[in-house]
Z-matrix of the N, CA and C atoms (Angstrom, degrees):
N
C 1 1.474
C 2 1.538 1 109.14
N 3 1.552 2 117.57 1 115.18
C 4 1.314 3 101.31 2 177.99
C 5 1.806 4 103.50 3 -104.74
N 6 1.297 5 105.96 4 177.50
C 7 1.204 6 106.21 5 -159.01
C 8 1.304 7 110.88 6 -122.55
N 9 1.388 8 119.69 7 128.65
C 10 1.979 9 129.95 8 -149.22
C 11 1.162 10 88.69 9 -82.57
N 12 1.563 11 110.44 10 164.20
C 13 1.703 12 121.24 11 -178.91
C 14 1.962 13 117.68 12 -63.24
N 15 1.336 14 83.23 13 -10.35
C 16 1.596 15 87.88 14 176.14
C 17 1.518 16 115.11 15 -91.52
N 18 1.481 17 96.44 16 -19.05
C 19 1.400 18 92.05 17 -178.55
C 20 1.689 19 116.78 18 -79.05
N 21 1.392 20 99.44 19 -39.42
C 22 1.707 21 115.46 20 167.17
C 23 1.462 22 103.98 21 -53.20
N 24 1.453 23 131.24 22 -55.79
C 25 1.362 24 117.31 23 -175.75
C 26 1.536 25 102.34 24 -66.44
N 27 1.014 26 169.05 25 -44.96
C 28 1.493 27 168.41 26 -121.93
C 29 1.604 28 85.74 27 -115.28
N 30 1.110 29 135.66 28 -20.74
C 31 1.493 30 138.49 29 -169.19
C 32 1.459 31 107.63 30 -106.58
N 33 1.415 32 121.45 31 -25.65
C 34 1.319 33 114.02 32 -167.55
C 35 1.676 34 117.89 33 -123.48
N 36 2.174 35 94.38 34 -20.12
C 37 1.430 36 77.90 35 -175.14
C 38 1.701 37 84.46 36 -152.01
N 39 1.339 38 108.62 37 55.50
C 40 1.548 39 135.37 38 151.99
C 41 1.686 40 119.51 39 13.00
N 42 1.695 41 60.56 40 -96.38
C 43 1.819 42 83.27 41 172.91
C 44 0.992 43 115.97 42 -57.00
N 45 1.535 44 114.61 43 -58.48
C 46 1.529 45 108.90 44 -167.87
C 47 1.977 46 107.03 45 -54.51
N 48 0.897 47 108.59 46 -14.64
C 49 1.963 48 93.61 47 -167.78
C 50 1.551 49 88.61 48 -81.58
N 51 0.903 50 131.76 49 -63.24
C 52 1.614 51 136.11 50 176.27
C 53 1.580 52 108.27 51 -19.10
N 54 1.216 53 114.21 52 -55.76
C 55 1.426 54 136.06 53 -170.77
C 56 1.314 55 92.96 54 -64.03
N 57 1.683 56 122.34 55 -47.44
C 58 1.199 57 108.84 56 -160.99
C 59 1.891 58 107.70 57 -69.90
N 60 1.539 59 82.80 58 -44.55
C 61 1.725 60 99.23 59 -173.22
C 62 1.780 61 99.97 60 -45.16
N 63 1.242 62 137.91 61 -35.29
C 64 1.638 63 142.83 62 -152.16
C 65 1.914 64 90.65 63 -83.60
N 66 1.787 65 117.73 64 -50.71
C 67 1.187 66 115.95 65 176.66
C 68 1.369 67 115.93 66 -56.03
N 69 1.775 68 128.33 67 -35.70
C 70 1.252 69 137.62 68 165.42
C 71 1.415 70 107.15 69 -35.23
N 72 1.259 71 100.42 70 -72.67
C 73 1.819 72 110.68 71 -176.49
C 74 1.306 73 121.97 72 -53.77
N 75 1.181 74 95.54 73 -36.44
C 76 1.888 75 96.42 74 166.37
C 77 1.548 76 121.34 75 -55.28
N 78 1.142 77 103.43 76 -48.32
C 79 1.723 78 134.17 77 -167.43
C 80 1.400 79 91.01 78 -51.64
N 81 1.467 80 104.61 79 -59.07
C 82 1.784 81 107.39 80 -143.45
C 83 1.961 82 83.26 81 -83.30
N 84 0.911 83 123.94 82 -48.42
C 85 1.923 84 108.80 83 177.58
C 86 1.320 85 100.02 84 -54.07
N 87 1.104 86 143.39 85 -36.49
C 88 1.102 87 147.00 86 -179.11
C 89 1.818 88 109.97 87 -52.78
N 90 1.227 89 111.82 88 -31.61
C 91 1.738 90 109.29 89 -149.50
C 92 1.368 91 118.95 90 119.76
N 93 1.667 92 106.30 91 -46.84
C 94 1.047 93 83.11 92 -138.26
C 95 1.336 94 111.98 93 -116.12
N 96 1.310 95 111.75 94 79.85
C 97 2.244 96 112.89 95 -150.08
C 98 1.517 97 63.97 96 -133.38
N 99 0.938 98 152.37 97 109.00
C 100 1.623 99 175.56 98 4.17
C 101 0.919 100 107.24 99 -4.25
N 102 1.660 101 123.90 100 -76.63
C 103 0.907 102 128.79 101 177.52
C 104 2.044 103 139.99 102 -52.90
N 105 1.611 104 90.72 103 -7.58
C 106 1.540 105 87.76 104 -175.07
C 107 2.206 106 87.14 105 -142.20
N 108 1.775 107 77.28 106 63.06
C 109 1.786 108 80.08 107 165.19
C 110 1.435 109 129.94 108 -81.98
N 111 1.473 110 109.30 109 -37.56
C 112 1.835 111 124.48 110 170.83
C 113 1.660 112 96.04 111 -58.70
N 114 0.937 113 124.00 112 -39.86
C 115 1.663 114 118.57 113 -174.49
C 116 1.509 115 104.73 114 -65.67
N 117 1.446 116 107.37 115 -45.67
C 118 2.012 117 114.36 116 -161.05
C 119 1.838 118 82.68 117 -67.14
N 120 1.372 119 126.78 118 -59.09
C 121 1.316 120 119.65 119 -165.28
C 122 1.490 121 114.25 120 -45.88
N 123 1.153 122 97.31 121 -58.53
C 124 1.991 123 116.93 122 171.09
C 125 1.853 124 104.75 123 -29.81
N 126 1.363 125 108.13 124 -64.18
C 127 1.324 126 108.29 125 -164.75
C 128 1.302 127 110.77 126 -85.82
N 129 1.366 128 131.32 127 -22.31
C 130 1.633 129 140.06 128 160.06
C 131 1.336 130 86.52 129 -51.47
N 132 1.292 131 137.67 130 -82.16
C 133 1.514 132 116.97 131 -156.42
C 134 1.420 133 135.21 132 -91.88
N 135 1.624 134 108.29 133 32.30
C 136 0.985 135 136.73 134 -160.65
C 137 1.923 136 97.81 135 -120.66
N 138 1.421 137 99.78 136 -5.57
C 139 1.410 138 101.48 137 -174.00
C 140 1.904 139 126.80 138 94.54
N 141 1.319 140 90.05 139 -1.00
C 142 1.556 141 101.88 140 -161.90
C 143 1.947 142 103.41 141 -60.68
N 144 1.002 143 104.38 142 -26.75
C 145 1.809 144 90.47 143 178.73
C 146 1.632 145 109.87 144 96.60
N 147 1.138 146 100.44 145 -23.19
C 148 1.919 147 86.67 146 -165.95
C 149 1.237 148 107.02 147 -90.39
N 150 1.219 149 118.93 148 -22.48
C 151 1.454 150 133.50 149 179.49
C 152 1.008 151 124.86 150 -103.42
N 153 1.525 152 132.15 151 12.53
C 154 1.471 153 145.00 152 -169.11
C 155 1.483 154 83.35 153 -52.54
């Protein structure tokens, strides 16, 4: 079983994606998740949940 780049990030830098996903959520109540669409895609398929 090898292991997809999402799986290595969820393995290596945990926390930090979580953290990132919480700035997402801010953004988009904010307005302003237009602006950070390549990121929302990134973390939608990265498993992040907020963007299912």
């Amino acid at each position: 079983m090898s292991a997809t780049p999402c799986d290595r990030l969820a393995t290596v830098h945990y926390n930090a994606r979580y953290d990132v996903c919480d700035e997402h959520a801010a953004a988009m109540h904010a307005g302003e998740g237009e602006d950070m669409a390549d990121e929302v895609v990134f973390t939608s398929s990265c498993g992040c949940g907020l963007y299912a």
